[in-house]
N, C-alpha and C positions, 0 to 999 in steps of 0.2 A: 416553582418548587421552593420548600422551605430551604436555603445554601445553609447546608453544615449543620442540618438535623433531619427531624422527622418530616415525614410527608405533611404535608399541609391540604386541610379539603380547600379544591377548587384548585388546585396548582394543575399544570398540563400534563397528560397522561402517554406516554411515548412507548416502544417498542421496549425502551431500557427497565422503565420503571414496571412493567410487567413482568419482563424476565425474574427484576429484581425481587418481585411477590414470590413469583416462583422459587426462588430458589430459600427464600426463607419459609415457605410451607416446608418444603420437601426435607430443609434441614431441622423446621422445629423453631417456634420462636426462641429466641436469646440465647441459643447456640450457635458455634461458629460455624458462616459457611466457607464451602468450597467452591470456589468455579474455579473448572480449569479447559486448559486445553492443550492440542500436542501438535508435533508436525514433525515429520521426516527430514534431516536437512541431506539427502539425496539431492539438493540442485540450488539452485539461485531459490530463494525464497519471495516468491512475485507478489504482485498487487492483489492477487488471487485469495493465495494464502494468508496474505494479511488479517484477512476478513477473522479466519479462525483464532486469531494471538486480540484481535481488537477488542470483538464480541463481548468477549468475559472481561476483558478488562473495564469497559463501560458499565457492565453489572455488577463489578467488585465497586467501582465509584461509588456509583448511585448508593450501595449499602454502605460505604464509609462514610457520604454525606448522609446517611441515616443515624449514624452511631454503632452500626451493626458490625458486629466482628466479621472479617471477612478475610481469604487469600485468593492471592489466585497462584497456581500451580501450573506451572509448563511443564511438560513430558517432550523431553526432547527422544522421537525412536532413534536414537542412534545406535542401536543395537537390530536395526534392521538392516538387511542384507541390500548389497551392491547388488541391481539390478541389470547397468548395462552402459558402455559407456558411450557419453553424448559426445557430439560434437567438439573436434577443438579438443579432444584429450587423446595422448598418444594409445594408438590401438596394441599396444602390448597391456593396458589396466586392463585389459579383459581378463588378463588371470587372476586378477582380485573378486569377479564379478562371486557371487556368494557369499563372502564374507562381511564381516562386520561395516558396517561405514567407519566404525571409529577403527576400524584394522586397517582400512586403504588410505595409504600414503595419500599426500597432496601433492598432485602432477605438476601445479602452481611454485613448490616448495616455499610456502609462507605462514601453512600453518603446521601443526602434529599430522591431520591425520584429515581426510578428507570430509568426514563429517565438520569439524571446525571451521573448515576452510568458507561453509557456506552459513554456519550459525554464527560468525564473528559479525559480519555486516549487517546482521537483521538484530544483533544485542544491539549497535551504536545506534542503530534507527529506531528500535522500540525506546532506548532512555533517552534519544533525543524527542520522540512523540510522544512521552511522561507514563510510558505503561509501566509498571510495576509489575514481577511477578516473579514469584520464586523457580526455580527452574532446577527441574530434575531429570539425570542423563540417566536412561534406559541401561543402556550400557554399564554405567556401576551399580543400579538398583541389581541387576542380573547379575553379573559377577560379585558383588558383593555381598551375593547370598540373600539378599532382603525379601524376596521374594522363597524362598525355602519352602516355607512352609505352603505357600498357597501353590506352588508347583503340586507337591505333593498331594496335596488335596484334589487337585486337576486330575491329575493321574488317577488316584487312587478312585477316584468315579469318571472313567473315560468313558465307561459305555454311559451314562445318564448324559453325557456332554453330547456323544456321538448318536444318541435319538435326536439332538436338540437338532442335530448339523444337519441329519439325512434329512427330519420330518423339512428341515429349510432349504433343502440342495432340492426339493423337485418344487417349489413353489419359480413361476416363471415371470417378469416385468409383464402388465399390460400394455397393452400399445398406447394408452393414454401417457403412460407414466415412459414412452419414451424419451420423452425430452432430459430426463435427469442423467440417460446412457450418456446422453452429448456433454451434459455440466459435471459428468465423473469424472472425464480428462483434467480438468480446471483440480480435482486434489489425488490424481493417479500416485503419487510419491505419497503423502501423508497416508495412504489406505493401500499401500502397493502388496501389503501381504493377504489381501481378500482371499487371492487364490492360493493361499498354504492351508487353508482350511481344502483344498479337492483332494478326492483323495486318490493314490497313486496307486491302490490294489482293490481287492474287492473284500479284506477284510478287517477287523478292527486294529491290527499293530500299525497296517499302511494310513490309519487317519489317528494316529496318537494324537493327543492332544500337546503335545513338546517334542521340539527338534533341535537337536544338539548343532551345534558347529565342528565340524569334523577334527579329533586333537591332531590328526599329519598334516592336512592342506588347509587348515582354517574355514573350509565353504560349509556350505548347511543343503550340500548335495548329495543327503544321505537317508535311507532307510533304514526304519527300525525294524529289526528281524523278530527280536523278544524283548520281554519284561516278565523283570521277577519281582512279583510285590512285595516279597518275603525281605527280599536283599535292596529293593528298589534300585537297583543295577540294570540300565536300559542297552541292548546289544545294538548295534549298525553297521552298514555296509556304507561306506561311502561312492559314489559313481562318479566322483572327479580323479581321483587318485587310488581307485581300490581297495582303501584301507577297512581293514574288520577291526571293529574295537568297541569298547564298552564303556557307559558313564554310570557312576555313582548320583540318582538327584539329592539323596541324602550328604554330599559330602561336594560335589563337583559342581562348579556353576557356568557350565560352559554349552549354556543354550537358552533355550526361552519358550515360552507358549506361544504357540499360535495365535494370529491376531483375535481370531472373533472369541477365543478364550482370554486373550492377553486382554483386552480392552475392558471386559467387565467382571474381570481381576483387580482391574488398577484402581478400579469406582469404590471397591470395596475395599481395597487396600488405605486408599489417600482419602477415605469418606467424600465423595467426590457428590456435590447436590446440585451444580447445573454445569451442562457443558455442552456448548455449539454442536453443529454436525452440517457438512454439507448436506445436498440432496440425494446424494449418488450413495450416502449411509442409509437410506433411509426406505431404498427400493426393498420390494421382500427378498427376504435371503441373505440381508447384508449384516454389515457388524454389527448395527445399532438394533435391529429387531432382533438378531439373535440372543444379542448379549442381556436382550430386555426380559428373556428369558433364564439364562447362567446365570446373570446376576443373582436373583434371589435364591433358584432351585440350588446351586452352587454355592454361592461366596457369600447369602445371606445379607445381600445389599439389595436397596430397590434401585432400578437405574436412574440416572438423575433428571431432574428437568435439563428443558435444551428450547433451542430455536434452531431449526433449518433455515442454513444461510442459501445462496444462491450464485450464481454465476457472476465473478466481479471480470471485465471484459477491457481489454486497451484500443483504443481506436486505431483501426490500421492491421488489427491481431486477431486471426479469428477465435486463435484458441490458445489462452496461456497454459504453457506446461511447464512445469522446473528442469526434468528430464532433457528438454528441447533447446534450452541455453537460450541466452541473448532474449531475454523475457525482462521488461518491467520491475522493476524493485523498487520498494520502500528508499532505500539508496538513491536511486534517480527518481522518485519522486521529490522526493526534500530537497535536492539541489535547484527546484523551480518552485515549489508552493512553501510554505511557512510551515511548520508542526502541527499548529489548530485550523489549518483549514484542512491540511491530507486528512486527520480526526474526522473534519467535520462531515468530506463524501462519505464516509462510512457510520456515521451516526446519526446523520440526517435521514436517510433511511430505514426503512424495516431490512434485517437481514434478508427477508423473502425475496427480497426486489432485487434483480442484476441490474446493473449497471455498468458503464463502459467509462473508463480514465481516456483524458487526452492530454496530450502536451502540445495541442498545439493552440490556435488563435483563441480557443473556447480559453486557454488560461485565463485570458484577459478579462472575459467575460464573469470568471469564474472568481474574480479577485475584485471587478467592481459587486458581483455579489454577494462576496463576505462580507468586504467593508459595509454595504446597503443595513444588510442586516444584524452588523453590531452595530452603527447606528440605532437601530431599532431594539438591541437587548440592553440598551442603556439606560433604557423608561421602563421601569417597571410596569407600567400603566399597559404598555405593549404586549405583555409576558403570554407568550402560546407557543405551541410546538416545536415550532419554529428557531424562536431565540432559546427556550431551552435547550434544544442542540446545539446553536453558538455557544452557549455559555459549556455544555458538556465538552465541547470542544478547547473550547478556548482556556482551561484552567482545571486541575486536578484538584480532590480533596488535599492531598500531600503536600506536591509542590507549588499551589495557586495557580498564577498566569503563566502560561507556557511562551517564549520567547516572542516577542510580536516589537514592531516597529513603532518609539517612541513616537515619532513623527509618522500620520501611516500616508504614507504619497500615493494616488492613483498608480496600479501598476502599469498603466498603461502609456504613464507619462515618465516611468523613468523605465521602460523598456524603449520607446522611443528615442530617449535621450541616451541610451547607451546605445542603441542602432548609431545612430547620430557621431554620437563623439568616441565610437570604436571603444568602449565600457571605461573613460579615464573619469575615477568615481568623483575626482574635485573638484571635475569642469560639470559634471553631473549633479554635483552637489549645490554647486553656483548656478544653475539654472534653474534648479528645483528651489532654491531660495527666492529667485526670482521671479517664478513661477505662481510666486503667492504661498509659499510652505516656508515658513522662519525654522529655523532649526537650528542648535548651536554645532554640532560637530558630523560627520559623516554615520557615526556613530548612532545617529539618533534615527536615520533609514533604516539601519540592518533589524533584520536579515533579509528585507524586502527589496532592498536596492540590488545586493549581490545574487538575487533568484533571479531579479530581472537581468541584470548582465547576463548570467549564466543562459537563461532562456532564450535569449535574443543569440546568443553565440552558438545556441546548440540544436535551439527546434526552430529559427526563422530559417526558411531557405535562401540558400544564399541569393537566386533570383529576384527573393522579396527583400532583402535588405538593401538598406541607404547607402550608396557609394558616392561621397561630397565631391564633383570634381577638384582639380588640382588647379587651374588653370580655366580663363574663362571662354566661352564657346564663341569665337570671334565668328564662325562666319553664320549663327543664329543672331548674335547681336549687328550683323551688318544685315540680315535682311529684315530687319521689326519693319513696321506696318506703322500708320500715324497715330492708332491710338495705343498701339503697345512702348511707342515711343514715349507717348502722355504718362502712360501707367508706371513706368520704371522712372520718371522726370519729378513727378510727385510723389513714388514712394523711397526714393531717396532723397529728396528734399524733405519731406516728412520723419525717416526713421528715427526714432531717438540713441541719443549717440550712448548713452547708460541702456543696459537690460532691463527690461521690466515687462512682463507679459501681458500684464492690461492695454500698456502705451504702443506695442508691438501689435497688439489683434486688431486695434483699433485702425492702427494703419493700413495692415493688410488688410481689413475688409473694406477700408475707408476710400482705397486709392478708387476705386470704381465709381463711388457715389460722388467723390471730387469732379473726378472726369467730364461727371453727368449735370456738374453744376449746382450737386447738391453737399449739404455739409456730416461732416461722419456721423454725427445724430440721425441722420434722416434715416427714413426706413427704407429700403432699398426698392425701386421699382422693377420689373420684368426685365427690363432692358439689364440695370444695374445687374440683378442676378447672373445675365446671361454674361457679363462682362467680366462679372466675379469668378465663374467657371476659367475663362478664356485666360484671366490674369491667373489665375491660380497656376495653371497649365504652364501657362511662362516661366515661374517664377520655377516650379520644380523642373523644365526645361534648361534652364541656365545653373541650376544650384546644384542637380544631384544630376541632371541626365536621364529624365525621367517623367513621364504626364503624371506621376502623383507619387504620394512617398511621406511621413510623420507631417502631421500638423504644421502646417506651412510658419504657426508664430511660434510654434516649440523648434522648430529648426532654423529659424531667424536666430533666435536666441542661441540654440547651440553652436552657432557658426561667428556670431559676434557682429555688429556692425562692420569691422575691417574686412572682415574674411565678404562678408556678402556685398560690400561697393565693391572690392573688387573683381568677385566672380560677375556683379552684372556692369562690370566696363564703366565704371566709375575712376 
């Protein structure tokens, strides 16, 4: 890809840079686009969700390194309704359940209002991962009246809305297209108002296309009895509190459109020209095909380009919900991986593809595979699909490189070394030095050093982590055997008294070949191997209390020559 202009023929063609076509047909060459997209903050905002805030923001990229004008727009629903409370919140918030999110208090007491409470953590996590995006609250678009006129429009043709809804209320899923029922739980919160479009009578006032907030109990657990189009004064019954009352939509803003009208309202509102959509949008009857229709017959917009994203899954988890608490977050991902790699599981793929997050041993796996492959974006001569995503990942049109470690250490060798020396980063730092990585200050690992402490402290189980004894194991060192006497006699007559990882492997793979008569050059025979295993076994026997455990010359090292003559009875 041309970085920091037009596309280039021959450059690599990815899931991004098609969106990115898309969305400039749809908006018209050399007019600005819009991607946007939205989310309910009804709950922890998971790994799930992320998918939807990321999408668009790699499509606004792609077009800023084109030169193309671009935003992206977030629609925070915070003007949808409290559905129900989860777990771990006192069961007296049920009498908030109807109302606004931004109306229900925070049970937490740390933010305004419970919708905050769960959009505060997913803003530090998006500007710590470089998304950019303007963000607009539901909630004062509606009160604020900005919406006025397109209510009234809504209304003022209910019945042409309300063919749209019925000719789509009997269209039924095919069995093929069940599998998207199971991946609509994964955005139940962002789309939780599907069902305010059913309708609650058999005629048109019961499927209005706007539903007030009740002005006594604040819930939106209310029917419309009449409307006068003359006076646009809408009458209600409320079923939480009994209350009869009436709104002015001309004057009052104390409600909203229903979703499958709200949503391709807001396309036409915010000229909206591409924006994601799970799967579970996309079955017939749902927002997305309805609104494909309002849109134009209505609000005189076409709907926008989009990609159906896919099921994003946590190992361990069958099904993320926000509703369901104690879910995966953006939050507790960045505490173990870097900014441009969390980017990069989601950009490295097509949205269509699910995929599953883990935090456990696969991290490792997953960090020798970053590093592999910026290696490989560093030649251009390399350039395909592949390191174009590193590079989408790894660096914004705006802010360039997104935080990465001056020094970048295998993660696998300063997770070990924090197993090891219990995360003290300067004894860490000293053996990473010595380990063959010069570096001048601790400073020049981060953020990669303190992901690894953090991970090793949070997802190794405790069973699998290194416990150094205290004290040396007298009655294994009284019964050694005559060659394990040999093996411990030459590798402390051997170990070099300074750290250095070279001088240290050497010995430990060396003591066997000595044993055997042979010199630490030689190449090791059957036997040698067999003895190699056998010492190996010793050594993590005496040191940690254990047949195996971190790289036996990375825990030489983290332990010091002193500490290790004397745990082997030196």
């Amino acid at each position: 890809m041309a970085r920091g202009g037009q596309k280039s023929k021959g450059d690599p063609v990815d899931w991004v840079t098609r969106a990115a076509d898309d969305a400039v047909r749809h908006a018209g060459e050399g007019n600005l686009v819009t991607v946007a997209s939205g989310a309910s903050p009804s709950g922890p905002i998971h790994l799930g969700n992320l998918r939807e805030f990321i999408t668009p923001h790699f499509v606004a990229e792609e077009l800023r390194r084109r030169g193309v004008p671009v935003r992206h727009l977030h629609s925070w629903d915070d003007f949808d309704r409290f559905r129900k409370v989860p777990a771990g919140v006192p069961a007296e918030w049920a009498e908030h359940i109807g109302r606004p999110l931004t109306a229900v208090p925070d049970p937490w007491e740390c933010h305004t209002s419970w919708a905050e409470h769960f959009k505060a953590p997913l803003q530090e996590s998006l500007r710590e991962l470089g998304v950019e995006m303007e963000e607009v609250s539901q909630t004062e678009m509606y009160t604020s009246g900005a919406y006025r006129d397109q209510v009234l429009l809504a209304v003022s043709r209910r019945d042409e809305i309300e063919a749209v809804l019925a000719k789509h209320r009997t269209k039924k899923v095919a069995p093929a297209e069940d599998a998207s029922a199971q991946e609509a739980a994964d955005l139940a919160d962002s789309v939780a108002n599907e069902d305010d479009d059913t309708p609650t009578g058999g005629d048109a006032i019961s499927r209005f296309p706007y539903r007030p907030y009740c002005r006594q109990c604040g819930r939106d657990t209310v029917t419309t009895t009449a409307y006068d189009d003359a006076t646009t004064t809408l009458s209600y019954t409320c079923s939480s509190c009994g209350f009869e009352g009436t709104t002015d939509l001309s004057t009052d803003t104390d409600g909203k459109l229903v979703w499958k009208v709200d949503w391709p309202m807001r396309w036409a509102y915010e000229s909206v020209n591409f924006e994601p959509a799970g799967r579970d949008h996309m079955t017939p009857g749902s927002s997305y095909t309805v609104g494909t229709e309002i849109a134009p017959s209505i609000f005189d917009w076409r709907a926008p380009a989009r990609v159906i994203y896919a099921f994003v899954g946590f190992a361990g988890v069958q099904k993320m919900s926000s509703s369901a608490g104690g879910v995966p977050t953006a939050t507790d991902a960045l505490r173990i991986l870097e900014p441009p790699m969390l980017r990069w599981l989601y950009v490295r793929r097509a949205p269509t593809q699910a995929f599953d997050i883990d935090f456990g041993p696969t991290v490792v796996r997953l960090y020798d595979e970053w590093d592999a492959l910026g290696r490989k974006a560093a030649d251009p001569e390399k350039s395909d699909v592949a390191t174009l995503a590193w590079h989408r990942a790894a660096e914004t049109a705006t802010a360039g490189r997104l935080p990465s470690p001056a020094v970048p250490v295998p993660f696998r060798l300063l997770s070990s070394v924090a197993d090891v020396t219990s995360g003290a980063a300067a004894q860490i730092s000293r053996i990473v030095e010595s380990s063959g990585y010069p570096h001048e200050s601790v400073e020049d690992l981060e953020p990669r050093l303190t992901k690894a402490m953090q991970w090793t402290a949070e997802h190794v189980p405790l069973e699998e982590r290194t416990t150094v004894r205290e004290s040396p194991d007298t009655d294994r060192l009284a019964s050694l055997s005559e060659d394990e006497e040999l093996w411990l006699r030459i590798f402390l007559d051997r170990l070099p008294a300074e750290p250095d990882l070279d001088e240290v492997t050497a010995v430990v793979y060396g003591v066997p070949k000595v044993a055997r008569g042979l010199g630490f050059e030689d190449a090791p025979t059957d036997q040698v191997k067999a003895d190699q295993k056998d010492f190996f076994r010793l050594l993590y026997n005496l040191l940690v209390s254990a047949d195996r455990g971190p790289r036996l010359p990375t825990l030489v090292l983290a332990l010091g020559p002193e500490r290790v003559r004397r745990l082997l009875g030196a």
